[in-house]
C-alpha positions in Angstrom: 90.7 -42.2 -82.7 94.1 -40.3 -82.9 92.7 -38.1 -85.3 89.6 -37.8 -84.2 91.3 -37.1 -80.7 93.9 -34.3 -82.4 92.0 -32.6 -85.0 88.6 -32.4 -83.3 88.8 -33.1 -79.5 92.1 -30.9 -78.5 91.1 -28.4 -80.8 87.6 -28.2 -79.3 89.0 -28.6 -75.6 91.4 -25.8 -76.1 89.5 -23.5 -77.9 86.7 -23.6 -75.6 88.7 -22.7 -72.6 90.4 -20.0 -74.3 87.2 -18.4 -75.3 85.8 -19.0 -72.0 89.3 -17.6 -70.5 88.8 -14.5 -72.0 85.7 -13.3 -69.9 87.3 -14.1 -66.5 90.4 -13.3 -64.6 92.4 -17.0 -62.8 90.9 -16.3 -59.8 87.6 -16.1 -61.2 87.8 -18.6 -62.8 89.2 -20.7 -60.1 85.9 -19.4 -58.6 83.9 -20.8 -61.1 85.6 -24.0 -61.5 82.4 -25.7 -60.9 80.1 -24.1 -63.6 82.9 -24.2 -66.2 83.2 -27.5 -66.2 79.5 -28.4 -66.7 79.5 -25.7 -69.3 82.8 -27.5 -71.5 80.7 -31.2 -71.3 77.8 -29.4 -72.6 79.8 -27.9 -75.6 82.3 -30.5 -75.8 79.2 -33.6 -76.0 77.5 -31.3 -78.5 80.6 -31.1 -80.9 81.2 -34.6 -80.5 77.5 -35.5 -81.4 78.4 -34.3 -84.9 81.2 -36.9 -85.4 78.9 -39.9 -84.0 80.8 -39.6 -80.7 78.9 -40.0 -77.2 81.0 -37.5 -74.7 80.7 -38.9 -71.4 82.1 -35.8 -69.1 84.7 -33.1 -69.3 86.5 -32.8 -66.0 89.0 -29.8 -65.7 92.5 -31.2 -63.7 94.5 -29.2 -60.7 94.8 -25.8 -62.0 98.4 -24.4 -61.0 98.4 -20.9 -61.2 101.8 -18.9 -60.9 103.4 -18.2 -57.5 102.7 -14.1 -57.1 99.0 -15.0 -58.8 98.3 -17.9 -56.0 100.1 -14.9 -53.1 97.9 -12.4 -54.5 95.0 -15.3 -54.6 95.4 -16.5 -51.1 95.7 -12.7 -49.9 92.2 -11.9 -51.6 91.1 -15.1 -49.9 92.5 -14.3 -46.9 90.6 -10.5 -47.0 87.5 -11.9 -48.1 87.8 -14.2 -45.3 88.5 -11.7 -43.1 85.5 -9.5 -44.4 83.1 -12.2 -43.9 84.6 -12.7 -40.3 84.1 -9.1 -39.6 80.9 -9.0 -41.6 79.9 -11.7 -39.4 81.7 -10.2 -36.1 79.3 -7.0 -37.2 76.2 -9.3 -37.4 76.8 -11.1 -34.5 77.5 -7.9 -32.7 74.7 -6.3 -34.5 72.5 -8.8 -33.5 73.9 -8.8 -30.0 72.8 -5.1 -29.2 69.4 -6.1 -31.1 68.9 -8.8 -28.5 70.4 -6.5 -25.5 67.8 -3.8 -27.2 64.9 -5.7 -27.5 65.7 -7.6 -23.8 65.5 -3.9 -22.2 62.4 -2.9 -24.3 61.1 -6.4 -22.8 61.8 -5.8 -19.6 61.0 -1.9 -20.3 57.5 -3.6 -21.7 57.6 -5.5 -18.5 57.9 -2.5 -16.1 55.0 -0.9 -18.2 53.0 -3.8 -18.4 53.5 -4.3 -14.4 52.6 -0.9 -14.0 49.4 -0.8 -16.1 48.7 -3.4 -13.9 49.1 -1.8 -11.0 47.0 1.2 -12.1 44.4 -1.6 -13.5 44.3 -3.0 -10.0 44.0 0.2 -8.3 41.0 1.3 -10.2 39.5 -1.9 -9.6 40.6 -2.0 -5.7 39.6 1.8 -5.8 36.4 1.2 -8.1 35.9 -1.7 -5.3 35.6 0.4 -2.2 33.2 2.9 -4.0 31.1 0.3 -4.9 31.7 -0.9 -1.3 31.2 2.5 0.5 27.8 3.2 -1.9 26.9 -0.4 -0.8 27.3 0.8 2.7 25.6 4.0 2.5 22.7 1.8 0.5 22.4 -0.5 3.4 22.4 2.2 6.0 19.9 4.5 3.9 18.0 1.1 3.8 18.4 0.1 7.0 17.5 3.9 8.8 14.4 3.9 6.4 13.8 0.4 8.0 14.3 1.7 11.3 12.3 4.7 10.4 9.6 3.1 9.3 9.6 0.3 12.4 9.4 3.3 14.7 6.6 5.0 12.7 4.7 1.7 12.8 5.3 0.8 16.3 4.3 5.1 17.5 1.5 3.9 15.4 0.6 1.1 16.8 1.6 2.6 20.8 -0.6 5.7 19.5 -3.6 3.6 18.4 -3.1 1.3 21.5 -3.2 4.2 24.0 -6.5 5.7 21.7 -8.0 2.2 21.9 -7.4 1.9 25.5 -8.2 5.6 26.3 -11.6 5.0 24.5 -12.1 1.4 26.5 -11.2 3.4 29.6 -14.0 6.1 28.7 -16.4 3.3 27.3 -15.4 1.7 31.1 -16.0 4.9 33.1 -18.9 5.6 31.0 -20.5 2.1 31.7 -19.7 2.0 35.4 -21.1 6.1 35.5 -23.9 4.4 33.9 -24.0 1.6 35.8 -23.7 3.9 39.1 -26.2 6.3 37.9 -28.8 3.2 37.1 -27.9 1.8 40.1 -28.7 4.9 42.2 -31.2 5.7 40.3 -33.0 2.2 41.0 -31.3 2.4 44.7 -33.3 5.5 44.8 -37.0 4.7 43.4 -36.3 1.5 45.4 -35.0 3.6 48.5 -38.5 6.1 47.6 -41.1 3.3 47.2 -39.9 2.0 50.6 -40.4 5.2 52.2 -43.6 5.6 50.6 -44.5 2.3 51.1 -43.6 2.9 54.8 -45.4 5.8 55.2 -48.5 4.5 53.5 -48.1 1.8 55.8 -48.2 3.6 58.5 -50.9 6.1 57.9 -53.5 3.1 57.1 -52.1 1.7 60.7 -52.7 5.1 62.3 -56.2 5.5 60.5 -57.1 1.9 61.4 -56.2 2.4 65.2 -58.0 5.9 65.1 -60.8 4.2 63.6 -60.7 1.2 66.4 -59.7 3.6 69.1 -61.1 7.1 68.9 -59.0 9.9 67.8 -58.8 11.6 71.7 -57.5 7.7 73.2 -54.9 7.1 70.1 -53.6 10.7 70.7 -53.4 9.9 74.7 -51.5 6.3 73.5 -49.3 8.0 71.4 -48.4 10.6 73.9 -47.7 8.3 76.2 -45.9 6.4 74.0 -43.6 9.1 73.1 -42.4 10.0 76.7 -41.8 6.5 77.4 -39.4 6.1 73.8 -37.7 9.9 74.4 -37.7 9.2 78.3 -39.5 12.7 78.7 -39.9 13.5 82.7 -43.1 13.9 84.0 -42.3 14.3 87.4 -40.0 17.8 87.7 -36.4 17.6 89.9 -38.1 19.8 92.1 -41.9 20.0 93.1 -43.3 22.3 94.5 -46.0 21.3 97.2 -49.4 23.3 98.4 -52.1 22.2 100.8 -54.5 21.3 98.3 -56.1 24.6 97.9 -57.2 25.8 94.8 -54.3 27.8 93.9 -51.8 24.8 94.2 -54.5 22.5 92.4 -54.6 24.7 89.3 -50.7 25.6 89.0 -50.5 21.4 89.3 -52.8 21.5 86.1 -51.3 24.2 84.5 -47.8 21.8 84.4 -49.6 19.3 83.4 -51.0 20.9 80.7 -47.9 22.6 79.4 -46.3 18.8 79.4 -49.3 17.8 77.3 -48.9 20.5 74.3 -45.0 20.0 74.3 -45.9 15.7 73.9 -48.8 16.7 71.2 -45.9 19.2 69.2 -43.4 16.1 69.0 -46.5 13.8 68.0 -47.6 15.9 65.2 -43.7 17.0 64.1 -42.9 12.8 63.8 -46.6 12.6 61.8 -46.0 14.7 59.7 -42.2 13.6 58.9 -43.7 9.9 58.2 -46.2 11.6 55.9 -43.6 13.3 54.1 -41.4 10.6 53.6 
């Protein structure tokens, strides 16, 4: 063991490290500290395999660098700390203005978004009271056609009322003309056969009593007859007395005679009136 300890295992441990010093500065290595000392058990176990030897770990002590190298370490350490401070200062700062840049485009996005809104919901609002207005104009288009049309019916219907009762008027003053004409007409022929019936009437009585009487004593009757019906005077307002000569005697029949042809000219005038009618 103390050979195999001083002629393989120091010699191994030392040479390795100063190989492996060679590529990398203390603080470097100090570093690395981690992956060197996986890297020495890999290549210590390996040169121990050869001798039968089972390596169970390399571990690497305190490393005491000197004084001015640890001052000049703790410096780098302190810079490096420093630069990752600022580094990070920069981030954060970095990342503040990224935040304060994308909060105003947010609320920049917000304005725009609020005012495409607003436009949106003007055109719709305006879009709305077009629709509305042409709605409007629709209905009252609609509604004057309506009205149009009522008033055309109803001047149509008052138009073929007033011709409907124009032509029942006329059929009506047509019918009653009618009616008046038929009814004269009949009143007439009626009002004609009565006369005539009246007058034949009376001829057959006047040709019966002729017949019966004589024409000279049905003239007398008649004559007498008529001055009693038109109260005709025989007897003058003033007479004129004689002494019963022949002179007063035929002025007397004279008179008398001149009252006879006045009775027999009213006689014959009312005959021949009845015969007419």
């Amino acid at each position: 063991m103390t050979n195999l300890v001083s002629q393989v295992l120091e010699p191994t441990i030392g040479n390795y490290f100063r190989n492996s010093a060679q590529d990398s500065d203390v603080i470097a290595f100090l570093g690395t500290r981690k992956e060197r000392q996986e890297s020495a058990r890999d290549h210590i176990g390996k040169v121990l395999e050869q001798y039968n030897v089972f390596g169970v770990d390399t571990l690497i002590g305190d490393i005491v660098p000197p004084e001015s190298l640890m001052k000049t370490l703790t410096d780098r350490k302190i810079a490096e700390e420093q630069k990752v401070t600022y580094e990070t200062q920069m981030k954060a700062q970095e990342t503040r203005q990224s935040l304060e840049k994308e909060t105003a485009i947010a609320e920049i996005q917000k304005e725009i978004v609020k005012a495409d809104q607003g436009v949106l919901i003007a055109e719709r609002i305006a879009d709305a009271s077009v629709k509305k207005a042409t709605g409007d104009a629709n209905s009252v288009r609609l509604q004057a056609t309506a009205d149009a049309d009522r008033l055309k019916l109803l001047a149509s219907g008052e138009a073929e009322k007033t011709r409907l009762l124009a032509k029942a008027e006329s059929e009506k003053i047509e019918l009653i003309a009618k009616a008046d004409a038929e009814k004269i007409s009949v009143t007439g022929n009626a009002e004609a056969e009565k006369i005539l019936a009246i007058g034949k009437s009376n001829a057959e009585s006047y040709k019966l009593s002729v017949e019966a009487m004589g024409g000279n004593n049905f003239t007398q009757l008649k004559v007498m007859e008529s001055i009693a019906n038109q109260n005709v005077k025989i007897m003058p307002d003033v007479l004129i007395g004689g002494n019963g000569d022949g002179a007063n005697g035929s002025i007397s029949g004279l008179l008398g005679l001149q009252i006879l042809n006045q009775l027999g000219k009213k006689v014959n005038n009312s005959d021949e009136n009845t015969a007419k009618n």
